[in-house]
DSSP file (Angstrom, degrees, kcal/mol; ACC not computed):
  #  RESIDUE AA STRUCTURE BP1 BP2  ACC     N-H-->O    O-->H-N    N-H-->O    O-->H-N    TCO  KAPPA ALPHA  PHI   PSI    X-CA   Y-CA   Z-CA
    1    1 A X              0   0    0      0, 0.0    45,-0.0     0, 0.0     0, 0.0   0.000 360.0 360.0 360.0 137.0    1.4    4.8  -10.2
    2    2 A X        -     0   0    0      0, 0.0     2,-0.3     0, 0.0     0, 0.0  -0.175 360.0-158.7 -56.7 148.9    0.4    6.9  -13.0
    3    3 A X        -     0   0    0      2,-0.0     2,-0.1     0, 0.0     0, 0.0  -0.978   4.3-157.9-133.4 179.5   -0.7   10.5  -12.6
    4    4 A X        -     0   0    0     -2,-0.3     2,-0.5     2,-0.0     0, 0.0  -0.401  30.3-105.8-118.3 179.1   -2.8   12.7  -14.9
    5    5 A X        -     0   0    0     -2,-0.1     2,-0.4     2,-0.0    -2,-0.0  -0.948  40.9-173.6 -95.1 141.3   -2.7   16.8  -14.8
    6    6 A X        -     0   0    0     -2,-0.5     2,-0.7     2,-0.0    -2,-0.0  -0.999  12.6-153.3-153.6 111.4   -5.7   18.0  -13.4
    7    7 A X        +     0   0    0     -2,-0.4     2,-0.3     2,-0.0    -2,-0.0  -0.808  17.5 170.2-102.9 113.0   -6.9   21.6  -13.0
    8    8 A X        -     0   0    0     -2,-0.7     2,-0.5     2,-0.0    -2,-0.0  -0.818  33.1-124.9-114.2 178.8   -9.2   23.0  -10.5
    9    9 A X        -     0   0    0     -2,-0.3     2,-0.4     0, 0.0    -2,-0.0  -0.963  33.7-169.9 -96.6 124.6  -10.4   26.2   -9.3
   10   10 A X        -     0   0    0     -2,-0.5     5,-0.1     1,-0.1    -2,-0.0  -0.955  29.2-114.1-147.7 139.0   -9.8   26.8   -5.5
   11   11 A X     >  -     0   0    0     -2,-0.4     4,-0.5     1,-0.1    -1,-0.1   0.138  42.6-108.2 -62.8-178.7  -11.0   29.4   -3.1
   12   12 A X  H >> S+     0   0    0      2,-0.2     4,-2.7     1,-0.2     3,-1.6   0.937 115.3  57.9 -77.0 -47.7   -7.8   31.6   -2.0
   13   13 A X  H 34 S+     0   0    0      1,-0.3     4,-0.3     2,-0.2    -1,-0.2   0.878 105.0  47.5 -64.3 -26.6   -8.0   29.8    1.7
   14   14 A X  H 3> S+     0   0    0      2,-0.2     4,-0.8     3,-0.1    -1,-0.3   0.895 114.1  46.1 -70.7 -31.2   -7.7   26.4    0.6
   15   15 A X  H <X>S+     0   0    0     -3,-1.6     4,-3.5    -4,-0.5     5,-0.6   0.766 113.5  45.8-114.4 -56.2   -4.9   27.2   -1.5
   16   16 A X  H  <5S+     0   0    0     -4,-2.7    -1,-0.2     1,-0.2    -2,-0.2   0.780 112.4  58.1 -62.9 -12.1   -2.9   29.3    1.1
   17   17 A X  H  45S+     0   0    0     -5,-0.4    -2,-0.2    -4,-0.3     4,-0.2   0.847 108.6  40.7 -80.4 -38.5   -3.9   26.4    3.2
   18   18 A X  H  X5S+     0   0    0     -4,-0.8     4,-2.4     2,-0.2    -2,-0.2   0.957 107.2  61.3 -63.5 -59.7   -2.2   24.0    0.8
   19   19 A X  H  X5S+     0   0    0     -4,-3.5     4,-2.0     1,-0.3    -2,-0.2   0.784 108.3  49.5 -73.9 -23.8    0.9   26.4    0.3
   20   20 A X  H  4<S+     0   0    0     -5,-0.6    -1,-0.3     2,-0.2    -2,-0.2   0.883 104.5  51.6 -70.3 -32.7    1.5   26.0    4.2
   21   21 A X  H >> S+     0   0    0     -4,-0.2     4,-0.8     1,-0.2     3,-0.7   0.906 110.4  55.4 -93.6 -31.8    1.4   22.7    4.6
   22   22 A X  H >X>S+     0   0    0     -4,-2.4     5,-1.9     1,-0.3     4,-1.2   0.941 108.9  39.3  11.7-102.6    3.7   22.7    2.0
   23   23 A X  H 3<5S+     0   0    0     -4,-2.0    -1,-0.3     1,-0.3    -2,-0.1  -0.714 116.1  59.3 -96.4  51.8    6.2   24.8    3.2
   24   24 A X  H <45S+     0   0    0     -3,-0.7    -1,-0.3    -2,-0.6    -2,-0.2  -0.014 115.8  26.6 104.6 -54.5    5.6   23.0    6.7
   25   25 A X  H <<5S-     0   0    0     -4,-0.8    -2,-0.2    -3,-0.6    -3,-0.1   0.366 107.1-119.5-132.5 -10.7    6.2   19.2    6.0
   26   26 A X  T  <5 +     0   0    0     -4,-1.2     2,-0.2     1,-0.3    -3,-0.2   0.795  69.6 138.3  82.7  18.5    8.7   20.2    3.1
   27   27 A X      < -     0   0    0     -5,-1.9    -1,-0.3    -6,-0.3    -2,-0.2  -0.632  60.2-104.5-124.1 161.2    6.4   18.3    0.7
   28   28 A X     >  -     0   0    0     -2,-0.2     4,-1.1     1,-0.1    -1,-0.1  -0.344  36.3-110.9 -74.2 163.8    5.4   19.8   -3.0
   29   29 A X  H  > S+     0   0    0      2,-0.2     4,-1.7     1,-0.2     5,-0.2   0.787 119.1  58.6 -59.8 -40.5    2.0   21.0   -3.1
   30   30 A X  H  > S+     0   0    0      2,-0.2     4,-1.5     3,-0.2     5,-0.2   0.747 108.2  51.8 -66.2 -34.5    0.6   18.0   -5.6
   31   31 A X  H >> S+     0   0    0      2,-0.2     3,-2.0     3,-0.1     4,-1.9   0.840 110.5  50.0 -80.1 -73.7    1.9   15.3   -2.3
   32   32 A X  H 3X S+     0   0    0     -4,-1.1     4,-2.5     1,-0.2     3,-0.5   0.626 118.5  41.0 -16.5 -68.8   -0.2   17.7    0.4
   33   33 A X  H 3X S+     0   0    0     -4,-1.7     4,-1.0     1,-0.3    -1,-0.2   0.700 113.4  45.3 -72.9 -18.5   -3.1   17.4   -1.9
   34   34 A X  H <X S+     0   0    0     -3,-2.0     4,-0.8    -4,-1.5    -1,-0.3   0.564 117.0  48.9 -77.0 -19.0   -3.1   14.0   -3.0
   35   35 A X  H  X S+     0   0    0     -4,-1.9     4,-2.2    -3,-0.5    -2,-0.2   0.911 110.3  49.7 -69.8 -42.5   -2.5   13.1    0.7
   36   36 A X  H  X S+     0   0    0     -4,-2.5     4,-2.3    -5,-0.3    -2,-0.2   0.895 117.7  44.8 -75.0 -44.6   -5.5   15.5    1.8
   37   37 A X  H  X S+     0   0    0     -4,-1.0     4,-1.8    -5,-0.3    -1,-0.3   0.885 110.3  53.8 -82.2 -29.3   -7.6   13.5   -1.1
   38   38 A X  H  <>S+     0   0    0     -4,-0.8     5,-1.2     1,-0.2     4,-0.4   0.778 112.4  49.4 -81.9 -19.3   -6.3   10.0    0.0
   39   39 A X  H  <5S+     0   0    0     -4,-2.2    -2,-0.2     3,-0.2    -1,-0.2   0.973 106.5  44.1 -56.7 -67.4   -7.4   10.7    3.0
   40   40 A X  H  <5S+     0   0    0     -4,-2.3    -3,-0.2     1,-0.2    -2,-0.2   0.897 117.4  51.4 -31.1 -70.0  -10.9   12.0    2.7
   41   41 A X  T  <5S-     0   0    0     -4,-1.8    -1,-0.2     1,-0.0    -2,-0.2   0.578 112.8-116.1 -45.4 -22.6  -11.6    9.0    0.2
   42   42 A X  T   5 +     0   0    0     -4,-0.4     2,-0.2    -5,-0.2    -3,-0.2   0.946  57.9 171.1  80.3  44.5  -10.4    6.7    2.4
   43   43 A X      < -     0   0    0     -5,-1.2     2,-0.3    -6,-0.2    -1,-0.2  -0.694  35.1-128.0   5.0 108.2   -7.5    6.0   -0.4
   44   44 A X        -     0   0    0     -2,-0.2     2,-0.1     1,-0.1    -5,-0.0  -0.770  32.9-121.1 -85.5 126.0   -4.5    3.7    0.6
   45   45 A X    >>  -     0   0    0     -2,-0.3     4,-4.2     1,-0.1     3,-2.2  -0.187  27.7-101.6 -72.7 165.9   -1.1    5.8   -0.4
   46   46 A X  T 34 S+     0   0    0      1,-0.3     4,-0.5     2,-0.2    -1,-0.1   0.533 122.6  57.4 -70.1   3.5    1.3    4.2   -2.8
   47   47 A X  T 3> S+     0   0    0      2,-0.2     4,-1.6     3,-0.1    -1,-0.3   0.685 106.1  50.4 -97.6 -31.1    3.6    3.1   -0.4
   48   48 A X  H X> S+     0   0    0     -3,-2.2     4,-2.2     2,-0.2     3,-0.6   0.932 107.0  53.2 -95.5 -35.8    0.7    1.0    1.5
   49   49 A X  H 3X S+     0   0    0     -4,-4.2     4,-1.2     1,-0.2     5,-0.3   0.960 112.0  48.0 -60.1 -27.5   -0.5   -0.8   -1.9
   50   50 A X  H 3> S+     0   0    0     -4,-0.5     4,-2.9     2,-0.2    -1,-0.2   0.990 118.1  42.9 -53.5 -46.1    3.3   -1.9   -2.3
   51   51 A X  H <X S+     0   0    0     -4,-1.6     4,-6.2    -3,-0.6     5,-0.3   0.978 112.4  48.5 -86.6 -54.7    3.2   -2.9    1.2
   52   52 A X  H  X S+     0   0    0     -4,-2.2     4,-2.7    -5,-0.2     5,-0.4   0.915 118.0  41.2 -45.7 -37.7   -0.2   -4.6    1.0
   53   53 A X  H  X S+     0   0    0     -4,-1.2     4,-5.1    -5,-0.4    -2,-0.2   0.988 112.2  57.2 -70.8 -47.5    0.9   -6.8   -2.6
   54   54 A X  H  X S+     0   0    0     -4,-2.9     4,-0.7     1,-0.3    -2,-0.2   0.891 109.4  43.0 -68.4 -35.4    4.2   -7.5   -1.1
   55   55 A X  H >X S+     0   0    0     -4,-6.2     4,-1.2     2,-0.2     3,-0.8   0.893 112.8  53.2 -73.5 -21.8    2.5   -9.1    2.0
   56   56 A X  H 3X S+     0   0    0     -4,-2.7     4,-2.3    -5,-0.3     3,-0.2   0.938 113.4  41.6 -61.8 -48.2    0.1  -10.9   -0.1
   57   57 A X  H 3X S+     0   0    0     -4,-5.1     4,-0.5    -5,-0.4    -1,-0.3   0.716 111.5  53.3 -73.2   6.1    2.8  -12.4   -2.2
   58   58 A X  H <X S+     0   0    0     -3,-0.8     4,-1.6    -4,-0.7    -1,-0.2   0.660 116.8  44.4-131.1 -43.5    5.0  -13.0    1.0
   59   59 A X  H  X S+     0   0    0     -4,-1.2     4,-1.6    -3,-0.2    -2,-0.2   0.411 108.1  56.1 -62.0 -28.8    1.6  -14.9    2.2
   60   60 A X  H  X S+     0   0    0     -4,-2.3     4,-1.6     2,-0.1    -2,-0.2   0.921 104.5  50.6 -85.1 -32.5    1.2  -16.4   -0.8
   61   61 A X  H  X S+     0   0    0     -4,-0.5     4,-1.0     2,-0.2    -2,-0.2   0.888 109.8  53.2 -55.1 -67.4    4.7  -17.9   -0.6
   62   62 A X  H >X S+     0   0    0     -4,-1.6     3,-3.3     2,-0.2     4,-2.1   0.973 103.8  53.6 -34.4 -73.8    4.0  -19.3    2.9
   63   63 A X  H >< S+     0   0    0     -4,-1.6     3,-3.8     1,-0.3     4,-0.4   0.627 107.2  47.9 -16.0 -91.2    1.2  -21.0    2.0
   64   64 A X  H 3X S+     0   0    0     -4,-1.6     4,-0.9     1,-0.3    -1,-0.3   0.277 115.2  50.2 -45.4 -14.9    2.8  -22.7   -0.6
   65   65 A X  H <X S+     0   0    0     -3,-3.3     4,-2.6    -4,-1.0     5,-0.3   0.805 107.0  50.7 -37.1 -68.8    5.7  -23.5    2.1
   66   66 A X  H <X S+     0   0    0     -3,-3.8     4,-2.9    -4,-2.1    -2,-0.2   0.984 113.0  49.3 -58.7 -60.2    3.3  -24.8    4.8
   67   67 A X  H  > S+     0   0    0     -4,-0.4     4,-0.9     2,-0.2    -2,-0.2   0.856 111.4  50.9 -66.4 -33.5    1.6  -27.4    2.1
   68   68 A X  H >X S+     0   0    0     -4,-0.9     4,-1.8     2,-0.2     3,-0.9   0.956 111.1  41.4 -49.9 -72.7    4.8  -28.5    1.0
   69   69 A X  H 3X S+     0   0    0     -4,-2.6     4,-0.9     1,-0.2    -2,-0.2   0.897 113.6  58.1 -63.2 -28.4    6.1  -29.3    4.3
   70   70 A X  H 3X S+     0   0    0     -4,-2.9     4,-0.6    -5,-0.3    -1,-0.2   0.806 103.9  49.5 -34.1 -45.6    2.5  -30.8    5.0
   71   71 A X  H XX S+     0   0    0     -3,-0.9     3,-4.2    -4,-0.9     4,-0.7   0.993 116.5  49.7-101.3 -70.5    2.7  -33.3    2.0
   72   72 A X  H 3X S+     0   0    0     -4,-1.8     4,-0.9     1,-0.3    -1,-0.3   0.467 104.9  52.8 -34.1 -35.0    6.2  -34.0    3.7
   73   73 A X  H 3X S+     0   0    0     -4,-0.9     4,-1.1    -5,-0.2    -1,-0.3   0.561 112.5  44.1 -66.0 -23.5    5.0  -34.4    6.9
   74   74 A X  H << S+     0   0    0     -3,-4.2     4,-0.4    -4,-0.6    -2,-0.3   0.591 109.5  52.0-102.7  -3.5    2.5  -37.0    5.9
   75   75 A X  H >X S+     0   0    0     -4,-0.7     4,-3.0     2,-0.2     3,-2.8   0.893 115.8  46.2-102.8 -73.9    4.8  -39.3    3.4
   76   76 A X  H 3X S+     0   0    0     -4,-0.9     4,-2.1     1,-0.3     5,-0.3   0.760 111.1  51.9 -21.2 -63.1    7.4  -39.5    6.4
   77   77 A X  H 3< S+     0   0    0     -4,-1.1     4,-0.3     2,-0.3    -1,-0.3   0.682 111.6  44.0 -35.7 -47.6    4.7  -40.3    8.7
   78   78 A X  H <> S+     0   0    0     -3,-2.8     4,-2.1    -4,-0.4    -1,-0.2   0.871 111.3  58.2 -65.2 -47.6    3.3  -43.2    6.4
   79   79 A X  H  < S+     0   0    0     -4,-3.0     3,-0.4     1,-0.2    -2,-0.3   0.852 104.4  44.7 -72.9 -31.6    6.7  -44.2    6.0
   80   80 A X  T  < S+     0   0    0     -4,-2.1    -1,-0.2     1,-0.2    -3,-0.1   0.809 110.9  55.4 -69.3 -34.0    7.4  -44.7    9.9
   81   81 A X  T  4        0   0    0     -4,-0.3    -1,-0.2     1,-0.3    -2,-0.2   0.859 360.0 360.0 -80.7 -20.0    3.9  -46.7   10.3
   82   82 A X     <        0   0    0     -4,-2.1    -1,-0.3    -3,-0.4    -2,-0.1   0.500 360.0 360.0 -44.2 360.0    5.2  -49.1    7.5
């Protein structure tokens, strides 16, 4: 996902707040606060929209699996009652 640069202004306690959690979890300051904001928004991280596509296409796949083997089930099926 793209990102932009982005400036705010931020009281000193937020920002010491930041640099801790930081230095805490071993994470840059920009992942804390893009975490802290995907949170708040209620924002799926980039790792769960991969996850989320890759089960849709993985679902989509099925489907087409299940109808396949449907169409297959029913030609066999004809053919026995012949």
């Amino acid at each position: 996902m793209a990102s932009k640069l982005v400036a705010f202004r931020l009281p000193d306690d937020v920002v010491q707040a930041i640099e801790s959690e930081a230095k805490t979890t071993g994470k840059d300051k920009t992942a804390v606060v893009v975490q802290a904001l995907r949170h708040f928004f209620d924002l799926p991280s980039a790792s769960e929209s991969n996850r989320v596509e890759g089960l849709q296409q993985q679902m989509n796949e099925l489907q087409q699996k299940v109808e396949r083997l449907t169409e297959q089930l029913s030609k066999t099926t004809l053919s026995q009652l012949k």
